[in-house]
N, C-alpha and C positions, 0 to 999 in steps of 0.2 A: 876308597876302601875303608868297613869302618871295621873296627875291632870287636870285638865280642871279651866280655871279663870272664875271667875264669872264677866261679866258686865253690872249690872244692867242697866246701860242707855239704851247700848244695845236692851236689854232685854223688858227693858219697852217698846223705842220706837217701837220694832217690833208687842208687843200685842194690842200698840195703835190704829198700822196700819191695822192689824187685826179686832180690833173692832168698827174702822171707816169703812171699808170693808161691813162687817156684817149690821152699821146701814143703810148705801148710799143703798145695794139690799136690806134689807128688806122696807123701808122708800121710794123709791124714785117711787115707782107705776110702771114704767116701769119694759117691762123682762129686763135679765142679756143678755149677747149678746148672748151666748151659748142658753139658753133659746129659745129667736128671730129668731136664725136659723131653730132648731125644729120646732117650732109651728108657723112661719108664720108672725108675730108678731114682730112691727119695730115702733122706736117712731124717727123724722127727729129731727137732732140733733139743736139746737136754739143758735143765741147768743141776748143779752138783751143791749141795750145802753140806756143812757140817759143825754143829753144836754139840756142846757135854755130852747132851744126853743123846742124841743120833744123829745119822746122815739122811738128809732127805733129796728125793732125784724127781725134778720137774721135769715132763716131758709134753711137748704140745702135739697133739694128734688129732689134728684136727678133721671131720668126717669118718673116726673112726666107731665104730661101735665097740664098746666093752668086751665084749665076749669075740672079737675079735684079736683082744690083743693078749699073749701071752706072756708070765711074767715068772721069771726063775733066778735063784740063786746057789751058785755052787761055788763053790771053794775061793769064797770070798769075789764073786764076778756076777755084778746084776745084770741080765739079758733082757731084752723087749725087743721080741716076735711080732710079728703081723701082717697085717695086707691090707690098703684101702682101696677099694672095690669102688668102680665104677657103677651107679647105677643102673643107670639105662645109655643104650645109644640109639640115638636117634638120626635117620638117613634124612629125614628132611632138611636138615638145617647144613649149612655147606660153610664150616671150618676153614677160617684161613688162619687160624691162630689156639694153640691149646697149651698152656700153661698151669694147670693143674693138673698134677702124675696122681698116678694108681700104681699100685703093684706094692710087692710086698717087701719089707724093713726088717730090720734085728740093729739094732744096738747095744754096746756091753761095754761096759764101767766098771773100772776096781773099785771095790770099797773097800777102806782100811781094816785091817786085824783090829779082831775084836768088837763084831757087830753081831747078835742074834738074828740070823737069816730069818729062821723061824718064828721068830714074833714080829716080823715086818707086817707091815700092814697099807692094802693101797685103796685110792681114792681116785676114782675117776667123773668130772665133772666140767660139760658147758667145754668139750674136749680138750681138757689138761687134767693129764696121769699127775697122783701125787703119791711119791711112796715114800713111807718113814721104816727107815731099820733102827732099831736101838742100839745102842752098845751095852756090851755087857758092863757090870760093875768094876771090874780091876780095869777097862780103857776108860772108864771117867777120870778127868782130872781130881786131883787130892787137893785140897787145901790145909795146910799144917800151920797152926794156931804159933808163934812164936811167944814163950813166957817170959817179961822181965823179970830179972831178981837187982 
């Protein structure tokens, strides 16, 4: 008979990992990626920055066309709208395998208090969305000068 050791650390971290898993799919609104192949369904992956002077939101879209994609801000919540369309299909060619989805996306991100919706500005290129919001002047950081005497 042989023994087997027990290690807790181990042990634990793997159930952690597990139950971080569990809450990220059920929690996070998007499908799982397995999911997204099936049914069509695909959310463009975002990254969030933010310096002094603004926040800026990288999103990758890729095959999409420009005027394809919509871009709105209200009460402090950036959306992106759209749909990546399918070309063409074609009956000759016989499919055992499709992993690139189509179908249409929205995404929405808080921005902090204190950003000028209105003088955002986006960039789209080589398909990667780039959009910069400014902040207004009272959300920049202060720098206060200390005098010795």
């Amino acid at each position: 008979m042989s023994l087997m050791r027990w290690r807790p650390t181990r042990d634990i971290a793997s159930i952690r990992e597990e139950m971080n898993r569990l809450f990220d799919n059920f929690f996070s609104g998007f499908p799982e990626r397995g999911k997204s192949l099936l049914e069509g369904e695909w959310a463009p992956s975002l990254d969030v920055a933010e310096t002094d002077e603004e926040v800026i939101v990288t999103a990758e879209l890729p095959g999409i066309k420009q005027e394809e994609v919509d871009i709105t801000i209200a009460d402090n919540v950036l959306t992106l709208k759209g749909e990546k369309k399918e070309e063409k299909e074609e009956k000759k060619k016989n499919y055992h395998r499709i992993e690139r989805t189509y179908g249409s996306f929205q995404r929405s991100i808080s921005l902090p208090t204190g950003v000028q919706a209105d003088k955002a500005k986006a960039i789209y290129k080589d398909g990667i969305l780039n959009i910069t919001v400014p902040k207004v002047e009272e959300a920049k950081p202060k720098q206060i000068k200390i005098d010795v005497e």
